[in-house]
C-alpha positions in Angstrom: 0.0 0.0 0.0 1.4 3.3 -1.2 1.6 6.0 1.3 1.7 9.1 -1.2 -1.5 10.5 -1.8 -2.4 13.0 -4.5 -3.5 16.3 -2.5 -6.4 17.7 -4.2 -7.0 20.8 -6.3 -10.0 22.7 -7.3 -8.3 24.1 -10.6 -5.7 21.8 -12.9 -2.7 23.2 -13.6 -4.0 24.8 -17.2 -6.8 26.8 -15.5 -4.2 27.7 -13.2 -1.9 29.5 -15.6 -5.1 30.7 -17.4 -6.0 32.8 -14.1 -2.6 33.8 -13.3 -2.8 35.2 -16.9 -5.8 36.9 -17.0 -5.1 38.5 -13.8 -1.4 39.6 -14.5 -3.8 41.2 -17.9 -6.3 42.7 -15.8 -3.3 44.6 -14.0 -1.5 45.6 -16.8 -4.9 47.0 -18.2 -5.3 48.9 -14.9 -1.9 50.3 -14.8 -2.3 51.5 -18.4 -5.2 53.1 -17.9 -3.8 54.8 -15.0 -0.4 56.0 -16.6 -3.5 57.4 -19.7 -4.7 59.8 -17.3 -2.1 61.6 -16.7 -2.7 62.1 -13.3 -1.2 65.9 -12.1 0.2 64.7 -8.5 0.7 68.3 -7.5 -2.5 69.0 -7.1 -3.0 65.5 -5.0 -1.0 67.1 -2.7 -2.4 70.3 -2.1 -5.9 68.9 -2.0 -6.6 68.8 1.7 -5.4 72.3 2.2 -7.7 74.1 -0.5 -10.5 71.6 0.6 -9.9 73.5 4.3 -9.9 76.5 2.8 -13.5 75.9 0.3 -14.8 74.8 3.7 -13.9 77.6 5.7 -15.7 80.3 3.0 -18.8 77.7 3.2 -19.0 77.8 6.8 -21.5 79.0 8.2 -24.3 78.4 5.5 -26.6 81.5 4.8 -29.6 80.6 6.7 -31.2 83.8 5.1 -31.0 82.3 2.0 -33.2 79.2 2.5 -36.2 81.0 1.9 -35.1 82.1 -1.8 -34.8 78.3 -2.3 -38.0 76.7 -1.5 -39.6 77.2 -4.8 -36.5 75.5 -6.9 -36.9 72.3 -3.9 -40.5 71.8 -4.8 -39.9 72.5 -8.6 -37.2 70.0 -7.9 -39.8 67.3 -6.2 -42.7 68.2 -9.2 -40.3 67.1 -11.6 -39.5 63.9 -10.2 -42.4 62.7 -9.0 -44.0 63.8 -12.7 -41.0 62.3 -14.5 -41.4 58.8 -12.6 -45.1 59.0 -13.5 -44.4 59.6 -17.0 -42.0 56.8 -17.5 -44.3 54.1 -15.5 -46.9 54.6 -18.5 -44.6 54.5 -21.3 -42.4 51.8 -19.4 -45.4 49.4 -18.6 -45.9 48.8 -22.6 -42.3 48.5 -23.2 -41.8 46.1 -20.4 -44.5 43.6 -21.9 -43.2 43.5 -25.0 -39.8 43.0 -23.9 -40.9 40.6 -21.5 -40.3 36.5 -23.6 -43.6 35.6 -22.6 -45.8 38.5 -22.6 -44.9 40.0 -26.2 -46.9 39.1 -29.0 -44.0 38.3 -31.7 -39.9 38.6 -32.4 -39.7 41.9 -33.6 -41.7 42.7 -31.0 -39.8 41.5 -28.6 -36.7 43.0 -30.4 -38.4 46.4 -30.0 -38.8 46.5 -26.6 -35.1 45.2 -25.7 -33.8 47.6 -27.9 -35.7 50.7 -26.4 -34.9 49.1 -22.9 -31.2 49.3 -24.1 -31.2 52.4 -25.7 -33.0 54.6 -23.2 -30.7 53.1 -20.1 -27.3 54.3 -22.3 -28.0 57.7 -22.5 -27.1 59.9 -19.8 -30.0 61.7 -17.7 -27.6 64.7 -18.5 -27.5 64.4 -22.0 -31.3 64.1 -22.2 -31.8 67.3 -20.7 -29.5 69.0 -22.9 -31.0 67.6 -25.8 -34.9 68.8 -24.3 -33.4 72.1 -23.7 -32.2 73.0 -27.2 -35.6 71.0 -28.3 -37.8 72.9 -25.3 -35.8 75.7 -24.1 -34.9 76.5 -20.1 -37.0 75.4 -17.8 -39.3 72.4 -15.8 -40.7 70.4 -18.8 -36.9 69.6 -20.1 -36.1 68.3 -16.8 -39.5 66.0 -16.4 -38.8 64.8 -20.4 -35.1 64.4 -19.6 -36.2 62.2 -16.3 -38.9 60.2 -17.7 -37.1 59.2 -20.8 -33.8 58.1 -18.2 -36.0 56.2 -16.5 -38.1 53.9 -19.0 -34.9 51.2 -19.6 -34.8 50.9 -16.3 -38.5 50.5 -14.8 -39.3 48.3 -18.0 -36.1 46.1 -17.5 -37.3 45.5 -13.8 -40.7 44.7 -14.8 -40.7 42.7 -17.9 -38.0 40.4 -15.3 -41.0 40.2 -12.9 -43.4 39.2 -15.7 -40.9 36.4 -17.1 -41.0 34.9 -13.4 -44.9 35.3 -12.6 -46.6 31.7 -12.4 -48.0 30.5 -15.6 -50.0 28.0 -13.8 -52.6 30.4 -12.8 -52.5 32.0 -16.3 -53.2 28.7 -17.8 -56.1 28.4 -15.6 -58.0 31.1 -16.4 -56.6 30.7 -19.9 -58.7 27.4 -19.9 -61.8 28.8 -18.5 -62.0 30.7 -21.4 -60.5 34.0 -20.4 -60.1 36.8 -22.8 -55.8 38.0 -23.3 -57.6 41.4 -21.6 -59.1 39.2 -18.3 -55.8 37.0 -18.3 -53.3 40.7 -18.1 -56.1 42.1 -15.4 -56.7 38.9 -13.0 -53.3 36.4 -13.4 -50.8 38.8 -14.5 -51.3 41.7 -12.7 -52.2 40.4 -9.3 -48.3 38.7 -9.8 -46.6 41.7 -10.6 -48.3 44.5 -8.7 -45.3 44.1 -5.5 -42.5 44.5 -8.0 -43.9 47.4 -10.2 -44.8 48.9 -6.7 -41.1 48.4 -5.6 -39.9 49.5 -8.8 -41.6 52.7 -9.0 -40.7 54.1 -5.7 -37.0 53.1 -6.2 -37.0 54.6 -9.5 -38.7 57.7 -8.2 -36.2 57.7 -4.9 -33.5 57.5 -8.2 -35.0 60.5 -10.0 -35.1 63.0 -6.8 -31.4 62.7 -7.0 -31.1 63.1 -10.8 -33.7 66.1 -10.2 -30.9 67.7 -8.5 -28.4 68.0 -10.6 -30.1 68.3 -14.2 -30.3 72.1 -13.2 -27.0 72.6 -14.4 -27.9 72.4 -17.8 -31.0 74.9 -17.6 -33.5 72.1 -17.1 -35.2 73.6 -14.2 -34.8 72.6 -10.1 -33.0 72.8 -7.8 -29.9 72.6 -9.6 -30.1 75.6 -11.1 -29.7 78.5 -8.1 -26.7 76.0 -7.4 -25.0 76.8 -10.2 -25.8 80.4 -10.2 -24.6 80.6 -6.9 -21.3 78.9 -7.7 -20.4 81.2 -10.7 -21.1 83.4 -8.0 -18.7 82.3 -5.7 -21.1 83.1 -2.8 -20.1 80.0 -1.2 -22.0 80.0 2.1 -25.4 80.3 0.0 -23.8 76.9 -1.8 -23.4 75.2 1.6 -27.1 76.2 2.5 -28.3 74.3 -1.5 -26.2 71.7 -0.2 -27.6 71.0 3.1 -31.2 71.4 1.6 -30.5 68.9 -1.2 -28.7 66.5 1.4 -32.1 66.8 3.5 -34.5 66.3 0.6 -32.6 62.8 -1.1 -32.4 61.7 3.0 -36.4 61.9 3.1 -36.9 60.8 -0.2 -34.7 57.6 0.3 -36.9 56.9 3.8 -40.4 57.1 2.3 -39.1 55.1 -0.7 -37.4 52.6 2.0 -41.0 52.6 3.8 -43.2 51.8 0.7 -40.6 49.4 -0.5 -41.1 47.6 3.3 -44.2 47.6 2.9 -45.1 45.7 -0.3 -42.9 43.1 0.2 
């Protein structure tokens, strides 16, 4: 009887070398990329010290000026809440016929994955560029720019829920002689009223954010004294948009934490 065992090994020794590769790639890639950016080091180093000093013109914030920005918060809540609502209807379309079992045909199907796609690689700031050159200055760019952000990703959400609903219960009714209208309405619905619910108020908690910043680019919010106020360099008014916006994303992200809690 021999006593030399063979130790065991979850990888051979070709899988091995093919990991050690692909990381030793994966670093060389990182480097690269690193040594690309040119980094300016100098400016690394003084960082902390002109951080002190933007801090020290911020501080304390211009409680004064809170009043003048009420109006640009709730302009900055209309536009997400009426963004979200606009994508939810055009997203709930999208999401059935991107959705295998739901949509009627291929090319239907193929539509709705490539609008999903499409309207989740464009960048919430580009969209409200392009509605403000389309639109001009103001609310309606911002609640186009959010709503069109957000289709992708409420439709990609729900047509995952309606590929993972039970089709037992749709076969049911389906026998009984249900109409395509009476199977959406009492089997499909019913299955995927918890995730669209989830998926809505995450999107919207999403969009109160974006609402913030999409002011930069003229479309309307908060955002928009911000950037005044910057060019401005009246810094202590910036530290009171700050603290506002920090307030309104910290209530937004507990109701949408509560209504999310809820459904599930």
């Amino acid at each position: 009887m021999s006593n030399s065992t063979d130790s065991w090994s979850r990888f051979d020794r070709r899988e091995r070398l093919l990991r050690f590769f692909g990381l030793l790639a994966g670093l060389v890639i990182l480097v690269a990329a690193w040594r690309a950016m040119e980094v300016n080091y100098g400016y690394a180093v003084t960082a902390p010290r002109e951080l002190a000093d933007l801090f020290g013109r911020m501080y304390p914030p211009n409680v004064g000026y809170s009043r003048k920005i009420v109006g640009p918060l709730l302009e900055t809540i209309n536009i997400s809440i009426l963004g979200t609502a606009l994508a939810i209807v055009m997203a709930v379309p999208v999401a059935f016929l991107g959705a295998s079992n739901t949509t009627p045909n291929k090319p239907a199907y193929l539509l709705g994955k490539f609008i999903i796609s499409f309207t989740r690689s464009v960048n919430v700031i580009i969209w409200a560029l392009i509605f403000v050159v389309i639109f001009g200055p103001g609310a309606l760019a911002g609640v186009l720019a959010i709503s069109i952000r957000s289709i992708g990703f409420t439709a990609k959400l729900i047509a995952e829920a309606i590929e993972e609903i039970d089709r037992g219960s749709v076969e049911a009714i389906t026998a009984a002689g249900a109409s395509p209208v009476d199977v959406l309405i009492y089997s499909i619905v019913p299955q995927i009223k918890p995730a669209f619910i989830s998926v809505a108020t995450l999107r919207w908690d999403i969009n109160v954010r974006a609402s913030t910043i999409i002011g930069f680019v003229g479309a309307g919010g908060i955002g928009v004294p911000l950037q005044t106020e910057i060019n401005y360099f009246n810094w202590e008014a910036v530290l009171t948009i700050l603290i506002s916006i920090l307030g309104l994303v910290l209530i937004s992200e507990a109701i949408s934490a509560y209504l999310r809690k809820k459904v599930m």
